[in-house]
PDB file of N, CA, C, O and CB in Angstrom:
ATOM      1  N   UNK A   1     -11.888 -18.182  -3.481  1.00  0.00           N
ATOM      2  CA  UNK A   1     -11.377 -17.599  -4.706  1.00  0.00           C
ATOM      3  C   UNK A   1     -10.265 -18.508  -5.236  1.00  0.00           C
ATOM      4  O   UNK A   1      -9.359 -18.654  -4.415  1.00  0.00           O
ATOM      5  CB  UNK A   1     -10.860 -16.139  -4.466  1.00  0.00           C
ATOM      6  N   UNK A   2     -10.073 -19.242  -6.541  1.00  0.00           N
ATOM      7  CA  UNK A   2      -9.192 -19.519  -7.089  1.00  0.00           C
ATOM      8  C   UNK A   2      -7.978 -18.906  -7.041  1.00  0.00           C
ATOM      9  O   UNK A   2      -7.923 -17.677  -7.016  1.00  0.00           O
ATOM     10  CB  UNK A   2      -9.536 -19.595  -7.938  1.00  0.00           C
ATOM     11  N   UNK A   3      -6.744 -19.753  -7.018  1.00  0.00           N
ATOM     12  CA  UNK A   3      -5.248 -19.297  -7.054  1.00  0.00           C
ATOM     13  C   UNK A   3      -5.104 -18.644  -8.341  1.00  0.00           C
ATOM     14  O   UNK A   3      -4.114 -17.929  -8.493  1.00  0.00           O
ATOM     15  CB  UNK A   3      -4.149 -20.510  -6.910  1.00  0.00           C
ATOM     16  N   UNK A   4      -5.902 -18.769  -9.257  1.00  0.00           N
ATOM     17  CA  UNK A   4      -5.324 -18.090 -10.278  1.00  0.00           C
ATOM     18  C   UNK A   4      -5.923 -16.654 -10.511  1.00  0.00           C
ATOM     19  O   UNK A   4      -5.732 -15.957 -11.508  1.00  0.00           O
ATOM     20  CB  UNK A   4      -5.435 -18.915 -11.452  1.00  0.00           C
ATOM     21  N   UNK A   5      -6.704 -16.331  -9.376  1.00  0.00           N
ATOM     22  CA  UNK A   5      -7.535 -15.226  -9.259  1.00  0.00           C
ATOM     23  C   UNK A   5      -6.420 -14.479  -8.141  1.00  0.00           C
ATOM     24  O   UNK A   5      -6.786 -13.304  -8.120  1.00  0.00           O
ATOM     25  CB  UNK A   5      -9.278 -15.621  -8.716  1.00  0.00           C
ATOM     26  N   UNK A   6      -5.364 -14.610  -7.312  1.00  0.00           N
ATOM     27  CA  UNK A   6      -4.647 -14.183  -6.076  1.00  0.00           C
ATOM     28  C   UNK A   6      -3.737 -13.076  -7.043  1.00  0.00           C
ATOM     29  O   UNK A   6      -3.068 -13.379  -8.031  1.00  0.00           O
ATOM     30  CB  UNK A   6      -3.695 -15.600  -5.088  1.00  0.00           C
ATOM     31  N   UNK A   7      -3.918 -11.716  -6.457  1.00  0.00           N
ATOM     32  CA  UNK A   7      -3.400 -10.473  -7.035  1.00  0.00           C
ATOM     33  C   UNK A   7      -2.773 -10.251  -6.040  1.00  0.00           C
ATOM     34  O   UNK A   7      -3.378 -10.200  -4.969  1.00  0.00           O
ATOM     35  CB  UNK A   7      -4.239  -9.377  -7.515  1.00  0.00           C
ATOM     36  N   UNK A   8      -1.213 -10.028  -6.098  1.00  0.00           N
ATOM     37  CA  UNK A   8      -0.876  -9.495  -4.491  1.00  0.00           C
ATOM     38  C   UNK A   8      -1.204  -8.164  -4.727  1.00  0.00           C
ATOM     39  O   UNK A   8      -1.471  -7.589  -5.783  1.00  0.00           O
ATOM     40  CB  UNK A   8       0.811  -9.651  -3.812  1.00  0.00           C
ATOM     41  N   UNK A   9      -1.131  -7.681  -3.340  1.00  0.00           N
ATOM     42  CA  UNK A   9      -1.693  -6.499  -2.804  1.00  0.00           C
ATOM     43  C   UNK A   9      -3.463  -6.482  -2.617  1.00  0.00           C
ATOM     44  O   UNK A   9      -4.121  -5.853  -1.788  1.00  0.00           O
ATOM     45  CB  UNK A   9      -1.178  -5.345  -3.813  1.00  0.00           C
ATOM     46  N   UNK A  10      -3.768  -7.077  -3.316  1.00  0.00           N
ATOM     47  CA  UNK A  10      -5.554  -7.492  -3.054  1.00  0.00           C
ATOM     48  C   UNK A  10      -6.035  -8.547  -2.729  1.00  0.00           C
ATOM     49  O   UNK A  10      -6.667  -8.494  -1.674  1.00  0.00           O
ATOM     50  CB  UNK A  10      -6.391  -7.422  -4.062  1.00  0.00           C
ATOM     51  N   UNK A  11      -5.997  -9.389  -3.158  1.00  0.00           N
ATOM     52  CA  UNK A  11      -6.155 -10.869  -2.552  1.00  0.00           C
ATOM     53  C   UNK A  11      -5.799 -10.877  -1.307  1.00  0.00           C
ATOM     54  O   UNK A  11      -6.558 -10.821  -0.339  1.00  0.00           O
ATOM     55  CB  UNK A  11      -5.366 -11.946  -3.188  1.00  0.00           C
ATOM     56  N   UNK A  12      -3.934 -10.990  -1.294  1.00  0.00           N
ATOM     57  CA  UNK A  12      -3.057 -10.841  -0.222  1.00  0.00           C
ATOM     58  C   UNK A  12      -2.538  -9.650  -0.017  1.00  0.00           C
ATOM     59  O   UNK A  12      -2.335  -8.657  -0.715  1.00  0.00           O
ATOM     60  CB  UNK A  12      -2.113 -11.620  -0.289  1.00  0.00           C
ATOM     61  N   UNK A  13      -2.305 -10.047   1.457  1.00  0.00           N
ATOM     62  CA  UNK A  13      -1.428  -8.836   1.524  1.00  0.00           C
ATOM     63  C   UNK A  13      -0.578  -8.182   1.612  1.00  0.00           C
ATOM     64  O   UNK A  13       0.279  -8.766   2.277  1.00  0.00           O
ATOM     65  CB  UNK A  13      -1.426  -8.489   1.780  1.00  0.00           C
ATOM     66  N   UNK A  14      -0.127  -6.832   1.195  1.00  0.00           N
ATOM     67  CA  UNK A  14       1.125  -5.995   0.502  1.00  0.00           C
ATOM     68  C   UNK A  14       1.647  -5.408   1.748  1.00  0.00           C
ATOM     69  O   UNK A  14       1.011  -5.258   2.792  1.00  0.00           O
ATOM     70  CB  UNK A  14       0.710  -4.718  -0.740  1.00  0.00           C
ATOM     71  N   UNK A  15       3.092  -5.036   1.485  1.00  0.00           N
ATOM     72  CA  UNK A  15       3.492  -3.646   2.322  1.00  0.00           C
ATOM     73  C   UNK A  15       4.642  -2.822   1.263  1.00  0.00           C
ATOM     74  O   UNK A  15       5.497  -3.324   0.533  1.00  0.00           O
ATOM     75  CB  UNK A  15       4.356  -4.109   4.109  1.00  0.00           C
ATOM     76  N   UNK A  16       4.300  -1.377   1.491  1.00  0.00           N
ATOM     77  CA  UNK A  16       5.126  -0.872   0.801  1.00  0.00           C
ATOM     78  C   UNK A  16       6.068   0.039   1.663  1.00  0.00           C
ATOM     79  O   UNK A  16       6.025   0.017   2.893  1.00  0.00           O
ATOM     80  CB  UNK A  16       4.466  -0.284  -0.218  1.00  0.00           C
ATOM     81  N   UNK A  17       6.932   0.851   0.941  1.00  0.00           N
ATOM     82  CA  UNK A  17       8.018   1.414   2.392  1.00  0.00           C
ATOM     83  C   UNK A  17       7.979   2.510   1.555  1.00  0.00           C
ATOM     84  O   UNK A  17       7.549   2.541   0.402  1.00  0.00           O
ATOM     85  CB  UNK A  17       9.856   0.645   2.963  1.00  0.00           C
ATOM     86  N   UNK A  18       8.647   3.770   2.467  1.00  0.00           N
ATOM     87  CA  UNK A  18       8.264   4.626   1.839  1.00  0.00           C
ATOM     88  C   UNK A  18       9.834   5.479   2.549  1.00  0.00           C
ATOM     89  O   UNK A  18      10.099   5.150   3.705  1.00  0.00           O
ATOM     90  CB  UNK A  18       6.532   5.067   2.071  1.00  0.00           C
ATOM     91  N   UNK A  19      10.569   6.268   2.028  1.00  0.00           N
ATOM     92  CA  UNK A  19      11.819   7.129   2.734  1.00  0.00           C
ATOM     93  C   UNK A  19      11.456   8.050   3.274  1.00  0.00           C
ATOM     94  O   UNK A  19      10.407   8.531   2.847  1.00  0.00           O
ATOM     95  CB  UNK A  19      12.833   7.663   1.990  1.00  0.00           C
ATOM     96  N   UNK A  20      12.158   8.758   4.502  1.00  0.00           N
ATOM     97  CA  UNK A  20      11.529  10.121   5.172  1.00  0.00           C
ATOM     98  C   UNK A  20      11.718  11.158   4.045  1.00  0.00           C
ATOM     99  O   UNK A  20      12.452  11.258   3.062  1.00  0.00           O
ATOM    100  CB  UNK A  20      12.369  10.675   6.694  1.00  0.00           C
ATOM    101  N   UNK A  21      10.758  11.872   4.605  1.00  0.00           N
ATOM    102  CA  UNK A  21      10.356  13.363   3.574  1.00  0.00           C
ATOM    103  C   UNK A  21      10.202  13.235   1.870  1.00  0.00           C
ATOM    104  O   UNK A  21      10.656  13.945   0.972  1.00  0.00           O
ATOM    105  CB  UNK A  21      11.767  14.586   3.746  1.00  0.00           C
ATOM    106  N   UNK A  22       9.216  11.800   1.838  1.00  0.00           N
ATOM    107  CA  UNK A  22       9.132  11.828   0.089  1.00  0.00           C
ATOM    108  C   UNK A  22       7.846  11.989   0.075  1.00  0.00           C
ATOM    109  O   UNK A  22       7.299  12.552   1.023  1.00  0.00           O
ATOM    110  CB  UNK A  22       9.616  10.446  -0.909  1.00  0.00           C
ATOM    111  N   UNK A  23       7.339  11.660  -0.688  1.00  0.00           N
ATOM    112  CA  UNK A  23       5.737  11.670  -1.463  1.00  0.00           C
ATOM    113  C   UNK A  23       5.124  10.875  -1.087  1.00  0.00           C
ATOM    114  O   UNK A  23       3.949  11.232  -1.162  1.00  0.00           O
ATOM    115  CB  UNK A  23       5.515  11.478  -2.851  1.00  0.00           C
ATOM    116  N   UNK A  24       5.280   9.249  -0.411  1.00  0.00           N
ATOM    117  CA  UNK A  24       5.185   8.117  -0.444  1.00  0.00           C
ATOM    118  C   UNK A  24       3.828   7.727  -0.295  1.00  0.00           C
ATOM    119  O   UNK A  24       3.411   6.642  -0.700  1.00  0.00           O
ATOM    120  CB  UNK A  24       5.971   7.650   0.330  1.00  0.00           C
ATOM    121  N   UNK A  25       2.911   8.837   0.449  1.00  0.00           N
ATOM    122  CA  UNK A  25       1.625   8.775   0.623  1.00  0.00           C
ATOM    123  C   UNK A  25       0.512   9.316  -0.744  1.00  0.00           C
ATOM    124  O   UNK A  25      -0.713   9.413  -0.815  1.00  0.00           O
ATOM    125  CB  UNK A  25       1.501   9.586   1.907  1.00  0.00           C
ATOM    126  N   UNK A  26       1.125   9.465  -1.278  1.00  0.00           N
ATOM    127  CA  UNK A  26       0.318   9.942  -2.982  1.00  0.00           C
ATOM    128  C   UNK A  26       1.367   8.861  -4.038  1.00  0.00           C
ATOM    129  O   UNK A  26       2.503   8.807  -4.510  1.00  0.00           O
ATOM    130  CB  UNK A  26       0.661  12.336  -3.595  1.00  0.00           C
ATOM    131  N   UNK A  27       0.240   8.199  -3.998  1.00  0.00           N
ATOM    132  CA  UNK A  27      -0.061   7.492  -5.259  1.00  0.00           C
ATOM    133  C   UNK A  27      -1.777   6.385  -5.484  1.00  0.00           C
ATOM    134  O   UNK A  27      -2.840   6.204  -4.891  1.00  0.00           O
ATOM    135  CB  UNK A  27       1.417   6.468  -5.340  1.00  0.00           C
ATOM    136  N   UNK A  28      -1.192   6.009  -6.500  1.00  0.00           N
ATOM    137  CA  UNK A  28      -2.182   4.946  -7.137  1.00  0.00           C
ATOM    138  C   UNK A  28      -1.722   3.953  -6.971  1.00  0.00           C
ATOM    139  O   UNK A  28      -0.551   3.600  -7.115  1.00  0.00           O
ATOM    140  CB  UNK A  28      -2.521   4.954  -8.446  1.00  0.00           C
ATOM    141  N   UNK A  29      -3.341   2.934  -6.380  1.00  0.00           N
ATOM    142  CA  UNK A  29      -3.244   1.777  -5.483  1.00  0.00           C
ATOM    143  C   UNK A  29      -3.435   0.995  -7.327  1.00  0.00           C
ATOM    144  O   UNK A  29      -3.755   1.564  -8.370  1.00  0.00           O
ATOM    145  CB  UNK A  29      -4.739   1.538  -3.805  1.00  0.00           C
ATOM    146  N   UNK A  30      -3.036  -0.649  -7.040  1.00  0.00           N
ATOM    147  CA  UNK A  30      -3.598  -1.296  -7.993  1.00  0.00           C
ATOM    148  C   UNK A  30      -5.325  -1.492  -8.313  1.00  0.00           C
ATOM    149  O   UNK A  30      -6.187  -1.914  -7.543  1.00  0.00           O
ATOM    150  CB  UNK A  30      -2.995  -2.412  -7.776  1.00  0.00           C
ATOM    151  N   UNK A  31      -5.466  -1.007  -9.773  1.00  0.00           N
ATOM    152  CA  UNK A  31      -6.922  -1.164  -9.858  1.00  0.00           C
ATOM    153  C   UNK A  31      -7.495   0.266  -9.556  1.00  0.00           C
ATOM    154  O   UNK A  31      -8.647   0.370  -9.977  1.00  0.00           O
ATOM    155  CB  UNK A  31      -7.484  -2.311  -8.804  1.00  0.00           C
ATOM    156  N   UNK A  32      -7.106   1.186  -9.061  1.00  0.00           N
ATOM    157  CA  UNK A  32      -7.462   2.696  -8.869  1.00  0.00           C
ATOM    158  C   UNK A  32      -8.472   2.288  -7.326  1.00  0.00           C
ATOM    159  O   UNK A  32      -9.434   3.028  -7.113  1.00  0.00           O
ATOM    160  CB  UNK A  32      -8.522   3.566 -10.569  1.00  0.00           C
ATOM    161  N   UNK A  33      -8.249   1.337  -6.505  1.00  0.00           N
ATOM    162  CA  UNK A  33      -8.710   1.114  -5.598  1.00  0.00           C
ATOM    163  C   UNK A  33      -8.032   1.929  -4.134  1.00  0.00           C
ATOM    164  O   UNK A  33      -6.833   2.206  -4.124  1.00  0.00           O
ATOM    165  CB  UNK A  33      -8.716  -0.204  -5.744  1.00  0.00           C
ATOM    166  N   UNK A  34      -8.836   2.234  -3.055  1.00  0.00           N
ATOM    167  CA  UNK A  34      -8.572   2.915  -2.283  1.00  0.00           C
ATOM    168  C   UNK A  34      -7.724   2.469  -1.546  1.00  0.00           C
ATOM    169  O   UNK A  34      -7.410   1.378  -2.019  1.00  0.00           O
ATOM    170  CB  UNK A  34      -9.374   3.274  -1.838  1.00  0.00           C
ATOM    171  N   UNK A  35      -7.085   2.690  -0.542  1.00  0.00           N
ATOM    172  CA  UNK A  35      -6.053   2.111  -0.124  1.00  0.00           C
ATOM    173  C   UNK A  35      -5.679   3.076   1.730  1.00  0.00           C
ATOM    174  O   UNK A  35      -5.934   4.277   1.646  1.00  0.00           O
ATOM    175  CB  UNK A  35      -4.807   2.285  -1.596  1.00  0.00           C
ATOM    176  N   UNK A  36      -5.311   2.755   2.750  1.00  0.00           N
ATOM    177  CA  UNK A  36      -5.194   3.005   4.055  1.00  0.00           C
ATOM    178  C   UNK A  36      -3.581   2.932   4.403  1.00  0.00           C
ATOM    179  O   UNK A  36      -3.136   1.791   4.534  1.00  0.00           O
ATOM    180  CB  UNK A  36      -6.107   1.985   4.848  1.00  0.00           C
ATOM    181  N   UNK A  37      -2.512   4.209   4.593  1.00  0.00           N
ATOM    182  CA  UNK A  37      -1.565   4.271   5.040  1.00  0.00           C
ATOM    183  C   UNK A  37      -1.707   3.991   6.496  1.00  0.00           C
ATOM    184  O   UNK A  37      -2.775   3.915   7.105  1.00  0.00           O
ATOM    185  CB  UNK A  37      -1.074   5.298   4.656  1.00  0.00           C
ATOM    186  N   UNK A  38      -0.540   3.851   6.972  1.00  0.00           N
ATOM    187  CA  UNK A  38      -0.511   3.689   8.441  1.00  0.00           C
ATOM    188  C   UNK A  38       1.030   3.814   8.898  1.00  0.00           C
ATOM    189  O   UNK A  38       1.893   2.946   8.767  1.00  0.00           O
ATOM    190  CB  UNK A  38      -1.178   2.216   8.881  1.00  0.00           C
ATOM    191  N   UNK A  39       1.192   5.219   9.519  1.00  0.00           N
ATOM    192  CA  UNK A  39       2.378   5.032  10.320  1.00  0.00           C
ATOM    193  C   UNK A  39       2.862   4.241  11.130  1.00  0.00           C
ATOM    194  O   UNK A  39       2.449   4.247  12.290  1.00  0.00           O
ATOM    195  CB  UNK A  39       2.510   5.689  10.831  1.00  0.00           C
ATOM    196  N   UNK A  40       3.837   3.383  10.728  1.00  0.00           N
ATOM    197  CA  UNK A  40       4.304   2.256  12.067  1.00  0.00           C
ATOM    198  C   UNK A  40       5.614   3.405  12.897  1.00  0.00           C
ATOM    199  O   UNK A  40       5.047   3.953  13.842  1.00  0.00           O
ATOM    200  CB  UNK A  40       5.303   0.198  11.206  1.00  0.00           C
ATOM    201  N   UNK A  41       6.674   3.740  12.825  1.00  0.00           N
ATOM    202  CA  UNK A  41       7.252   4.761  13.525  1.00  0.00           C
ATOM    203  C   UNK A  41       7.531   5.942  12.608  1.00  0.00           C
ATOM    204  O   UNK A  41       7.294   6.023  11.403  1.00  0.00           O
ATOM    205  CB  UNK A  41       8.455   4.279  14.186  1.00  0.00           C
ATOM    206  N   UNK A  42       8.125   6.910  13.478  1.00  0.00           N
ATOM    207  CA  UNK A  42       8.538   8.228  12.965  1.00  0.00           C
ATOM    208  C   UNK A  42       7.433   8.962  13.568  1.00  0.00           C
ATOM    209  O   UNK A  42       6.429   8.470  14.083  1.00  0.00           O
ATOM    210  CB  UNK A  42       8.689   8.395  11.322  1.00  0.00           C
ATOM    211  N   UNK A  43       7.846  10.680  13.398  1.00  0.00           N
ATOM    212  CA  UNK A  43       6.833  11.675  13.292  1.00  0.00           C
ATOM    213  C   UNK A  43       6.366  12.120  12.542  1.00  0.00           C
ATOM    214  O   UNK A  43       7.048  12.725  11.715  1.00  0.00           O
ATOM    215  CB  UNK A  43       6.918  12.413  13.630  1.00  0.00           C
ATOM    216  N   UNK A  44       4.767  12.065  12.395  1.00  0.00           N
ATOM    217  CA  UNK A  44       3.862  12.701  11.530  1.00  0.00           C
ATOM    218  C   UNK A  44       3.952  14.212  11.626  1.00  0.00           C
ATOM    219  O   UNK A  44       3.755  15.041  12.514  1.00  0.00           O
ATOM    220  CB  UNK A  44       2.501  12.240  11.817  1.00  0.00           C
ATOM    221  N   UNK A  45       4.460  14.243   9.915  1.00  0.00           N
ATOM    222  CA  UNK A  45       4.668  15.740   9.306  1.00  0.00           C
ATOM    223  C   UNK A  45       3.134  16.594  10.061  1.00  0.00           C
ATOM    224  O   UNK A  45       2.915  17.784   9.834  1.00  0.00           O
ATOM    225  CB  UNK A  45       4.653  15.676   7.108  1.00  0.00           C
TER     226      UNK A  45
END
């Protein structure tokens, strides 16, 4: 794929952060594309 085709978050790859007890898991990915959370620490609500 061409460099001028490189979207971060799709091409490459993203990380986003998210604060305890927010929403952080509802939203819209770029492109309305699906997208895979993953707890690295804390407890799942």
């Amino acid at each position: 794929m061409p460099s001028a085709c490189d979207i971060s978050g799709i091409t490459k790859p993203f990380a986003y952060y998210g604060y305890p007890k927010s929403y952080f898991p509802i939203h819209r990915e770029d492109y309305d594309l699906c997208s895979i959370n993953y707890l690295l620490q804390g407890a799942p609500k």
